[in-house]
C-alpha positions in Angstrom: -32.5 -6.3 -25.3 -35.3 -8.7 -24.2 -38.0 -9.8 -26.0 -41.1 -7.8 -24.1 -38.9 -4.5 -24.7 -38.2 -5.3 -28.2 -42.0 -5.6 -28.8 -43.0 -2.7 -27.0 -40.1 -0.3 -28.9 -41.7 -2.5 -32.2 -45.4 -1.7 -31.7 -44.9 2.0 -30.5 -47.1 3.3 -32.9 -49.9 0.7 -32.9 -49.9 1.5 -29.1 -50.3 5.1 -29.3 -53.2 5.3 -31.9 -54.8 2.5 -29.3 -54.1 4.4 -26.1 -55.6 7.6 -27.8 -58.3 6.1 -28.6 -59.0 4.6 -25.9 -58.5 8.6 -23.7 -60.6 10.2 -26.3 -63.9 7.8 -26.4 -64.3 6.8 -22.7 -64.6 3.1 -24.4 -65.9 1.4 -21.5 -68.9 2.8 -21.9 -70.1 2.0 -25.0 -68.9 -1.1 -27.5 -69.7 1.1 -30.5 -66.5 3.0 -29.1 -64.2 -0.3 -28.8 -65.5 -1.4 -32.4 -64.0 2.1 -33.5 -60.6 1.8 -31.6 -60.1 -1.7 -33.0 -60.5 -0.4 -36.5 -58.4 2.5 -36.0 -55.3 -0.5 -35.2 -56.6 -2.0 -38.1 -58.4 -5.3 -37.1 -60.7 -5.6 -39.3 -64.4 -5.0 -39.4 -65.4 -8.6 -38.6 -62.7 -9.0 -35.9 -63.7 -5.8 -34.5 -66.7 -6.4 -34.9 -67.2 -9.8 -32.9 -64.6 -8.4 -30.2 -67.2 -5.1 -29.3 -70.1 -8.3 -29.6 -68.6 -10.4 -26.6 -67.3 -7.5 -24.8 -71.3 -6.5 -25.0 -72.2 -9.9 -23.5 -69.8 -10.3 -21.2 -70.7 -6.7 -19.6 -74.5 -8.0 -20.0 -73.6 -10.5 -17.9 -72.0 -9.0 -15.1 -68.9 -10.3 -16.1 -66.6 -7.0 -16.3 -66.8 -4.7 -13.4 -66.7 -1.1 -13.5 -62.5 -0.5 -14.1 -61.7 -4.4 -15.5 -62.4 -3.3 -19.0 -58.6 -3.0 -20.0 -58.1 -6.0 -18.3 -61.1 -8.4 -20.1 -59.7 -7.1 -23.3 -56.4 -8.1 -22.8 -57.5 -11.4 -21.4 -59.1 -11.8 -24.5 -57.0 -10.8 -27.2 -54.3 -13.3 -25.5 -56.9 -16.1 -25.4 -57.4 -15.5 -29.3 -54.1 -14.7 -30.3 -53.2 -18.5 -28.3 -55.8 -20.2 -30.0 -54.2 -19.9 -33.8 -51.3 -21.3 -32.4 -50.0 -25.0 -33.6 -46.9 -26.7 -32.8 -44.2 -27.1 -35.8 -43.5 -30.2 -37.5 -40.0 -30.6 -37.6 -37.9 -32.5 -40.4 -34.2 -33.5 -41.1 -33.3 -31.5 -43.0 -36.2 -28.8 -42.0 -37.4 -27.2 -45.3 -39.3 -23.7 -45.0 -40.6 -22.0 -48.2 -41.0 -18.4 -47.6 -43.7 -16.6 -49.7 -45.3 -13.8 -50.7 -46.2 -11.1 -52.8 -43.4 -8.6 -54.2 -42.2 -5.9 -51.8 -42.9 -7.4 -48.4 -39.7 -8.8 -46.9 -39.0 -12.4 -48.5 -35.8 -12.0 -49.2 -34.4 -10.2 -45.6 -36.8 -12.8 -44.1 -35.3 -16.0 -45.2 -32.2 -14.7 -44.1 -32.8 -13.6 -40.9 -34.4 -16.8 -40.2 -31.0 -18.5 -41.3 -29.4 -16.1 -38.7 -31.9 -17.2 -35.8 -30.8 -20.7 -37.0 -27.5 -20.0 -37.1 -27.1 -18.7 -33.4 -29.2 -21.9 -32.5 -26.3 -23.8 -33.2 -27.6 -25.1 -36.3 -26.5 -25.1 -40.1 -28.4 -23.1 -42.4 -28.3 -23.1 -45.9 -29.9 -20.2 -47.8 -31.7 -21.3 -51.2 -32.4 -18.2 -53.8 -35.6 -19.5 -55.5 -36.4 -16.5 -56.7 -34.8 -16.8 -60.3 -37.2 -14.5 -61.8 -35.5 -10.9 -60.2 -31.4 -10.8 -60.5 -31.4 -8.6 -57.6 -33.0 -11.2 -55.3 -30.2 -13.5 -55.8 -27.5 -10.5 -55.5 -29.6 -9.6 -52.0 -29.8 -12.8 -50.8 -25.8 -13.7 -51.7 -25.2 -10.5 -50.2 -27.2 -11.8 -47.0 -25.2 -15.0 -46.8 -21.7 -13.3 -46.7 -22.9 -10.6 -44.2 -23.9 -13.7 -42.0 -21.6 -16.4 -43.1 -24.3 -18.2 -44.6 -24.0 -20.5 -47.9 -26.4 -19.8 -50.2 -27.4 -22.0 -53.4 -27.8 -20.2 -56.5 -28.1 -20.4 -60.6 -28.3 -17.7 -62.9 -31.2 -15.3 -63.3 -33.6 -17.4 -65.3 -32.9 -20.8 -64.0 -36.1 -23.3 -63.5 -36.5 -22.8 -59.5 -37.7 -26.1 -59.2 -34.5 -27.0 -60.3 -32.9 -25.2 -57.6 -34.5 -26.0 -55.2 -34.0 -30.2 -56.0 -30.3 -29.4 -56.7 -30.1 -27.8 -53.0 -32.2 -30.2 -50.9 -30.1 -32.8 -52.5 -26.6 -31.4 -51.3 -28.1 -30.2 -47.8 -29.3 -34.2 -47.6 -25.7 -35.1 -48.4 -24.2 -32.2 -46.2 -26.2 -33.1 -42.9 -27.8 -29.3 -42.8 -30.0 -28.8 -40.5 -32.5 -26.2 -42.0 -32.8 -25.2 -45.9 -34.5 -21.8 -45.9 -35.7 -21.3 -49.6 -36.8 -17.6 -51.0 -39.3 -17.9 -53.5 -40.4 -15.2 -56.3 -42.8 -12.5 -55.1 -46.1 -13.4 -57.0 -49.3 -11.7 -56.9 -52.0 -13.8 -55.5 -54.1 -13.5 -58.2 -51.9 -14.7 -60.8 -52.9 -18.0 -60.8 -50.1 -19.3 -63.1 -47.3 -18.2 -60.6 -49.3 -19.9 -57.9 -49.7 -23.3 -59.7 -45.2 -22.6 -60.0 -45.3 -22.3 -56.2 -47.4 -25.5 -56.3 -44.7 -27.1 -58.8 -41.7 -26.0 -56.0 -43.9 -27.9 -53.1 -43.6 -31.0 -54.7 -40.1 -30.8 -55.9 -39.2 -30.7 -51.9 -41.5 -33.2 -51.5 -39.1 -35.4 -53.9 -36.2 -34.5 -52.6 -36.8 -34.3 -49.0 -40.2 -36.4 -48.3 -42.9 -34.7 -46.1 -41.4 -31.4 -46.6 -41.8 -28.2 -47.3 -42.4 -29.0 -43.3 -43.3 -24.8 -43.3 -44.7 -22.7 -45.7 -44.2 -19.1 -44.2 -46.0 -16.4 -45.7 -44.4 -13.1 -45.0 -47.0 -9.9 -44.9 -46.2 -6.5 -44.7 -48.3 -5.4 -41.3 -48.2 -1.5 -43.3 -50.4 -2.7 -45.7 -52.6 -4.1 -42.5 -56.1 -5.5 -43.3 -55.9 -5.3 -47.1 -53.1 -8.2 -46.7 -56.3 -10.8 -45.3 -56.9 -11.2 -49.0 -53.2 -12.3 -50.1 -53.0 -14.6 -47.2 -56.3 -16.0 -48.1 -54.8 -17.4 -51.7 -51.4 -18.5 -50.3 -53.6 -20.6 -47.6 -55.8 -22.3 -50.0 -53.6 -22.2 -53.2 -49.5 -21.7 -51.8 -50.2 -24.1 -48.8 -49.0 -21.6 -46.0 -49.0 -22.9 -43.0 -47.8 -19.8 -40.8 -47.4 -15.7 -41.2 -44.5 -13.6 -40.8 -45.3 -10.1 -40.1 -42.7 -7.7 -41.2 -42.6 -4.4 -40.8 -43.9 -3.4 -37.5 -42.3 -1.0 -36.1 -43.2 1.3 -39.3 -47.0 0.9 -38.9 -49.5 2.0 -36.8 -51.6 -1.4 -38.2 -50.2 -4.3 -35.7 -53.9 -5.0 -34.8 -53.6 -6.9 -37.8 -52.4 -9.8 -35.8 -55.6 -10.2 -34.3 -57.3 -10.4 -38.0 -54.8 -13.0 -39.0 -55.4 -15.3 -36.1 -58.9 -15.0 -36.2 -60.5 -14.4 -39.6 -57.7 -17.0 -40.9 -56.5 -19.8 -38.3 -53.2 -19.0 -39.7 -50.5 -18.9 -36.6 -48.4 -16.1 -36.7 -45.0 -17.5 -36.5 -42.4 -14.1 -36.7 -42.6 -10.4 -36.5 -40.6 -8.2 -37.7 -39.4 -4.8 -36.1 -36.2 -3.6 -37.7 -33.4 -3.8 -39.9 -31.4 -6.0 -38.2 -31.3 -9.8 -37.5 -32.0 -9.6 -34.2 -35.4 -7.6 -34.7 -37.2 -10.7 -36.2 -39.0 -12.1 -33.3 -40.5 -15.3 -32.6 -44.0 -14.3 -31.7 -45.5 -15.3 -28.1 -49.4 -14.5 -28.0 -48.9 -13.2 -24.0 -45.6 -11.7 -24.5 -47.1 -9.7 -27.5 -50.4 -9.2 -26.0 -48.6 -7.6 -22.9 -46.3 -5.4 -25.2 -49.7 -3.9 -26.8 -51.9 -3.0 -24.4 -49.7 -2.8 -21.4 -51.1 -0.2 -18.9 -54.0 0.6 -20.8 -56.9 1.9 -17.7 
């Protein structure tokens, strides 16, 4: 299945609470009606906000014509969805952290991402950081045979630092090409469990200098705007550099993207919309963009 089709089968929901919207409130008329359509796909009140703001200039202007509304806003949203974008820095081997709080996806993620490595031609190794929860190490070995990944793992307990240095060490000596490391779910606010994160980003940085080249922090797009203020922390305290966005295709909340890129300057780097492998997407701003509001009048 292509990309564009995934997407649109992925953001059915979001696309149906836009498009009735959008019938019900004869938006074009009014940006007080836009404001409320963007909230209702969960943007965010200062995204939506700022989006119903230009939309009012711009028609000011002269700039939209009576039918181009759909258009301009998908013009738009593309434009800002682009402009969070960054290009990755790459490393030998590449070492990702993935974070986040409990419950949204870590574990799946990081091995998912080995799969998309994996079919790349490259050699993955998973890395269960997450020493705290016996279950995430079962999940993640569980993961590795599924995909015919090796995964690095010490019993429940272990110092993760540890684990980490003791498998960025053998994937130096082993020539792999990407070390994909799940770390414990942490509340954001715990600020001892974010100062451990902080501990893990500089073992990699002993082991493999300039790394962790990516720290990906996954979000759950159900919990939609409320997860600005996780992503916030990891940001300024975990040192994300890029979102995942699981959970998609469950959620009537994937204008969260929007708030991410915007209110954060955090690029959105993966979405997820399924169970499988294959449903964890690399995200294009236009490819997404298009899957949303295609044929919106």
């Amino acid at each position: 299945m292509q990309l564009l089709e995934r997407l649109r089968r992925g953001l059915g929901a979001t696309r149906s609470v836009l498009f009735e919207h959008f019938r019900a409130s004869a938006w074009h008329l009014s940006p007080e009606a836009l404001e409320e359509v963007l909230l209702a796909a969960d943007v965010g009140v200062e995204a939506a906000e700022a989006v119903a703001g230009e939309f009012e200039r711009a028609r000011r202007k002269g700039e939209i014509g009576a039918g181009e509304e759909a258009d301009w806003l998908r013009r738009l949203v593309a434009r800002q969805l682009s402009a969070s974008t960054s290009s990755v820095r790459r490393g030998t081997p590449h070492v990702v952290l993935v974070v986040g709080v409990n419950g949204t996806g870590k574990t799946t993620t990081a091995a998912k991402l080995g799969a998309v490595v994996k079919a790349g031609g490259g050699m993955p190794l998973l890395v269960a950081a997450d020493t705290f929860r016996a279950a995430a190490i079962e999940q993640l070995q569980s993961w590795g045979r599924r995909l015919a990944i090796e995964v690095v793992a010490q019993r429940p307990g272990a110092d993760p630092g540890a684990v980490v240095f003791d498998a960025l060490q053998a994937a130096v000596a082993r020539g792999i090409s990407d070390v994909l490391i799940d770390t414990a779910g942490r509340l954001h606010t715990k600020h001892n469990l974010m100062a451990e994160l902080d501990k893990v980003r500089r073992v990699c940085s002993r082991a493999v200098p300039g790394s962790p080249h990516e720290v990906l922090l996954v979000l759950d797009a159900s919990t939609g705007i409320n997860g600005l203020a996780q992503a916030r922390e990891f940001r300024t305290h975990g040192g994300a550099t890029g979102v995942v966005l699981t959970k998609l295709d469950g959620t009537a909340k994937g204008g969260v993207v929007l708030a991410v890129a915007r209110e954060l300057q955090l690029p959105v780097r993966w979405i997820g919309v399924g169970e499988t492998p294959e449903d964890l997407l690399p995200f294009d701003p236009d490819t997404f963009t298009t899957a949303l509001l295609e044929g919106l009048r």
